[in-house]
C-alpha positions in Angstrom: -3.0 -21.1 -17.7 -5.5 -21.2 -15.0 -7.8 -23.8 -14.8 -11.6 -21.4 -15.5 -13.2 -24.3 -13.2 -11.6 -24.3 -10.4 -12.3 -20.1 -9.9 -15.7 -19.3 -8.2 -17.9 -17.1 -10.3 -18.4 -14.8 -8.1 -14.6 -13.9 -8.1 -12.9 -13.7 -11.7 -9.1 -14.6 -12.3 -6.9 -13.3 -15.5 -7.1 -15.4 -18.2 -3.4 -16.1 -18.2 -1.1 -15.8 -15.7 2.5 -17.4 -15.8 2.7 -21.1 -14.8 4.6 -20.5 -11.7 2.3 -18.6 -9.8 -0.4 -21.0 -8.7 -3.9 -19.1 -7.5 -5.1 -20.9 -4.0 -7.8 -18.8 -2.7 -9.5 -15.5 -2.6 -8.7 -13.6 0.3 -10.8 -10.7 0.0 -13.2 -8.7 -3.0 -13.7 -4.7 -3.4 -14.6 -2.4 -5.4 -12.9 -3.3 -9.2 -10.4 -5.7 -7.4 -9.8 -9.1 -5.9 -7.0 -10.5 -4.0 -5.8 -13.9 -3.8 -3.7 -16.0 -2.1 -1.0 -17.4 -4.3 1.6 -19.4 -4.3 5.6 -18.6 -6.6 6.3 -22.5 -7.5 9.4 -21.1 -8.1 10.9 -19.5 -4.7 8.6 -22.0 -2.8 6.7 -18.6 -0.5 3.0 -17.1 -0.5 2.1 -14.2 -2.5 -0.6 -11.7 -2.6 -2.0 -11.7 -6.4 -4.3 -8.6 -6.6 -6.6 -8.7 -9.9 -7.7 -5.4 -11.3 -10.7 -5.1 -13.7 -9.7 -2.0 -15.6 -12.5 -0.3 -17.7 -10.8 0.7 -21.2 -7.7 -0.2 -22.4 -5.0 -1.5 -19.0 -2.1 -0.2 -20.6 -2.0 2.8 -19.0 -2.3 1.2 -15.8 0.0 -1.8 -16.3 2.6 0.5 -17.7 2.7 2.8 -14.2 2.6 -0.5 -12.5 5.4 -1.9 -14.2 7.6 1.4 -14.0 7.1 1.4 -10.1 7.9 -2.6 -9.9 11.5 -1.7 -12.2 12.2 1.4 -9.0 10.9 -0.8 -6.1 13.1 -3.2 -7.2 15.8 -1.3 -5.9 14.7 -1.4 -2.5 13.6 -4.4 -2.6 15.2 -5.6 0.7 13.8 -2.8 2.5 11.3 -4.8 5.9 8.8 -2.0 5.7 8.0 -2.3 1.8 6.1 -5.2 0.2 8.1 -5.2 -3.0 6.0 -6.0 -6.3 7.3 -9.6 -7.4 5.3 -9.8 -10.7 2.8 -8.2 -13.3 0.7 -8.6 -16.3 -2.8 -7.3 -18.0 -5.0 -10.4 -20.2 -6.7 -9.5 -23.6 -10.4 -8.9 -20.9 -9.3 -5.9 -19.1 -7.6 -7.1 -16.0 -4.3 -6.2 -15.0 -2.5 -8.0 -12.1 0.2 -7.8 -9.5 1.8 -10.1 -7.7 3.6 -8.2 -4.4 5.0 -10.2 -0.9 2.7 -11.6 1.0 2.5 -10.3 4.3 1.4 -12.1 7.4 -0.7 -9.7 9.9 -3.7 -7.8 10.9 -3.7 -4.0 9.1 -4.0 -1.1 10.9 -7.8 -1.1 9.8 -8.1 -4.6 11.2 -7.2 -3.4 14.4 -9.4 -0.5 15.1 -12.1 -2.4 14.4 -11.0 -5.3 17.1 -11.1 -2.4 19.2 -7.5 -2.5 19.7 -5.9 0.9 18.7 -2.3 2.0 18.9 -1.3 3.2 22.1 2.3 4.0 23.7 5.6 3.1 22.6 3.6 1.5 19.8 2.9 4.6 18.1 6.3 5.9 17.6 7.4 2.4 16.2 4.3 2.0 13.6 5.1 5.6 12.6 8.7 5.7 12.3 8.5 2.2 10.2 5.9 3.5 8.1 7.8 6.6 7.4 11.1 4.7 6.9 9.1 2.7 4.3 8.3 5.8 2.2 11.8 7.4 2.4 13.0 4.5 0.8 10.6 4.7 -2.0 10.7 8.2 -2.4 14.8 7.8 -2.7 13.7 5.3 -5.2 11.4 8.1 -7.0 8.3 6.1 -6.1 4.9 7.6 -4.8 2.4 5.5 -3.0 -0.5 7.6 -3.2 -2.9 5.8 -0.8 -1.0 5.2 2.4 -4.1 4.2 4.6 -4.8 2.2 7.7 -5.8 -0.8 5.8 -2.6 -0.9 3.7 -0.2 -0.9 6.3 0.6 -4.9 8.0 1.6 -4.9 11.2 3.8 -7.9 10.0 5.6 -10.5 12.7 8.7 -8.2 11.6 7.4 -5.2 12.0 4.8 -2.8 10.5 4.9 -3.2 6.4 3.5 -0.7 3.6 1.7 -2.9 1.2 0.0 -1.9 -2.3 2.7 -0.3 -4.0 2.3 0.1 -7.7 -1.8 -0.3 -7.2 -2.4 2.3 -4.4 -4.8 5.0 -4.9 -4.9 3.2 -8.8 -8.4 4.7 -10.3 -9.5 1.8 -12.8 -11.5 3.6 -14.8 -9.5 6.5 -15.6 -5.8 4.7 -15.5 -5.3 7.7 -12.9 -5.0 7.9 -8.9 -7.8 7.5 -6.3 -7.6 8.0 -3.0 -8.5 6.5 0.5 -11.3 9.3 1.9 -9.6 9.6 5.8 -6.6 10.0 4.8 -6.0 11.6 2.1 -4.3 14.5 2.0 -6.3 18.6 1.2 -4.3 19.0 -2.3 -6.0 15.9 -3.8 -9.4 17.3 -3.4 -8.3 20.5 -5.3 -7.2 17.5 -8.0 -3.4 17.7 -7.3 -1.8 14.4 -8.5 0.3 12.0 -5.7 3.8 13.3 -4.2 6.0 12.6 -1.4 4.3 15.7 0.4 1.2 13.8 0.3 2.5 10.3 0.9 3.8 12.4 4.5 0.3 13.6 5.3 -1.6 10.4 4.7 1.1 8.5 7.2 0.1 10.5 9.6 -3.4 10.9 9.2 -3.5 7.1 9.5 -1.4 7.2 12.6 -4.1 9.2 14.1 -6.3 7.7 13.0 -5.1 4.2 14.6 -4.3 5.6 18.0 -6.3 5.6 21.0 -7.6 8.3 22.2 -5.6 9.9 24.9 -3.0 7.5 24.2 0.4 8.8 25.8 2.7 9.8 23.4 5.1 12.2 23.7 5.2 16.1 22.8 7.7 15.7 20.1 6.0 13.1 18.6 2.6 15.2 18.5 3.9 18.3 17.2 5.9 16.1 14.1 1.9 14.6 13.7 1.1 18.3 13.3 3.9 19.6 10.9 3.0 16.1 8.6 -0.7 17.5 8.7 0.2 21.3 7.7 -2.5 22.0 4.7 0.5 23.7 2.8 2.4 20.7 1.0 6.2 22.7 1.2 5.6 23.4 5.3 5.9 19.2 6.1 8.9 17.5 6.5 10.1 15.0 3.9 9.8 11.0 5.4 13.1 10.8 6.2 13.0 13.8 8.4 10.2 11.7 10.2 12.6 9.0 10.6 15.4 10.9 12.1 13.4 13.3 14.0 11.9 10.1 15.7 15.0 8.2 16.4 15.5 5.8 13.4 
């Protein structure tokens, strides 16, 4: 049970959590969640303990969480997928989950250092991202808000992070989505698919490249094909990964 004087007001943790995952710090507030730093007293590593506040009843949303944890699972030695370790809801409306932790700036964070993709770079942070959702997709998960800030460029590699609570709407226990990259069939209310998951990877690819960044024609026309408006007309994620060399 957490300690309630040791969390700053200003950033609420579940009331229970199990004893082996240790809250350190918050590492960053938005919207209806919070994530922490935490440590798994068990396996000895760092995790990343997001907290939603869910508005209603969290079932719903803890149930999706914990049927994508059960199919993650089986890829769970994947490097591009931070794999969801744990999960719960309280009796005060939050529901959390307790994925990896992953070391690195996202792609986000690096835009805004002023330091886009560019080069070789591209091809590798688009090919790892695309490997990442092939193996959920084989796994018959969606993430549903692939976006520059959730994907790591870890000091493995590039890592997809947020499974289970990406594109999570808490107050209607249905998906959301990240504005600049999400793809045209969710404004027209379409719920998550792979198609979509294959559009949002590369609308966050362009997004994180430089402009006039050199990168080859085949590379730029596969961008194009991910970003067709009709769903059926992209390839799946792992045609990405083969058409690109992986």
């Amino acid at each position: 049970m957490v300690d309630p004087a040791s969390v700053p007001r200003q950033v609420e943790l579940p009331t229970h959590l199990p004893a082996h995952l240790r809250p350190l710090r918050p590492l960053g507030r938005g919207g209806s969640a919070t994530v922490w730093l935490a440590r798994d007293r068990r396996r000895g590593d760092h995790l990343a303990l997001k907290v939603l506040r869910v508005t209603g009843d969290p079932a719903p949303v803890l149930g999706r969480v914990e049927r994508e944890a059960r199919a993650l699972a089986r890829i769970s030695g994947h490097p591009g997928v931070a794999s969801i370790r744990a999960c719960g809801a309280d009796g005060d409306g939050a529901v959390w989950i307790a994925t990896v932790f992953v070391v690195g700036p996202t792609l986000a964070d690096r835009v805004r250092a002023g330091e886009p993709l560019d080069g070789p770079e591209v091809v590798a942070v688009f090919r790892s991202v695309a490997g990442a959702l092939a193996a959920a997709h084989g796994a018959g998960v969606v993430h549903g808000d692939v976006s520059p800030a959730n994907v790591v460029l870890g000091r493995t590699g590039p890592v997809l992070v947020d499974f289970g609570v990406g594109g999570v709407d808490v107050h209607a226990g249905e998906r959301s989505w990240t504005p600049v990259a999400a793809p045209p069939e969710r404004l027209r209310g379409v719920r998550p698919r792979p198609a979509g998951d294959v559009w949002s990877a590369a609308a966050t690819l362009r997004w994180s490249t430089a402009p006039g960044a050199v990168v080859g024609e085949e590379c730029r026309r596969l961008v194009g094909r991910c970003l067709s408006v009709t769903p059926a007309d992209r390839p799946s994620a792992a045609e990405v990964v083969r058409l690109l060399g992986g």
